[in-house]
N, C-alpha and C positions, 0 to 999 in steps of 0.2 A: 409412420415413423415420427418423433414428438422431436421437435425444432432442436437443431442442436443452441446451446447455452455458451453466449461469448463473456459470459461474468465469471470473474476469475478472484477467488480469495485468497490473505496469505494465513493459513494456519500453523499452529507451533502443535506437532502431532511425529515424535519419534518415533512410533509403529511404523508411520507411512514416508517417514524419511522428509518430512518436513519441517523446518526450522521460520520463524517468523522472518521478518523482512530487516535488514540491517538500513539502520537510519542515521546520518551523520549532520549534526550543523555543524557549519563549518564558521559562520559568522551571525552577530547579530548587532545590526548596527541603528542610530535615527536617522530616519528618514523625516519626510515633508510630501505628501504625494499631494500635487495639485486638485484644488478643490476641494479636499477633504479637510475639513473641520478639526477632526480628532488627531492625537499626536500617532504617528507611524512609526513603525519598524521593517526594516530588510532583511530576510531570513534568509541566508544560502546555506548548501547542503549537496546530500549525495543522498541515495538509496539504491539497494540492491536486493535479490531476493527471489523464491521462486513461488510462483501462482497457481492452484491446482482448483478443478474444479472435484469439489470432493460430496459423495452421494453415501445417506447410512444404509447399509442392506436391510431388507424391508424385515421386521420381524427382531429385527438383533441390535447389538451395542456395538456393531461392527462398519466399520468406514473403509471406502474403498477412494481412488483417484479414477475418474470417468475422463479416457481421452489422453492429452499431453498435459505435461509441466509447461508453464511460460517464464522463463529466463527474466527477470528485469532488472537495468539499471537506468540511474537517470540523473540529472543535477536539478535542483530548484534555485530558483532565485524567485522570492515571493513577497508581499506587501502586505502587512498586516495592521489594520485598524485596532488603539487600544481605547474603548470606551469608559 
């Protein structure tokens, strides 16, 4: 039996009832992040969305979803370097 697969992608695929990921920033503000040289930004936000692990049937242009859907949401608050 060939290892199950915990990598999960989001595809935009209406046949199979899947829509890409909803991505919101919500702020982007300067920052100063200690030690770092380069000027910073604060990125906050939201995403939601569903994860499918999806496999082509062998032989065809046909895609199927192997297993469950995985549910995601989340908030970010991220630090980003502009060089």
């Amino acid at each position: 039996m060939p290892p199950l697969s915990l990598f999960r992608i989001a595809y935009y695929s209406p046949q199979l009832g899947l829509k890409p990921l909803t991505l919101v920033i919500s702020s982007v503000t300067d920052e100063q992040q200690a030690g770092n040289p380069f000027k910073t930004k604060r990125i906050k936000g939201q995403f939601s969305g569903t994860l499918a692990n999806v496999e082509q049937e062998q032989g065809g242009y046909n895609y199927h979803i192997v297993g469950k859907t995985t549910q995601i949401n989340g908030d970010f608050n991220v630090l980003c370097s502009l060089r």
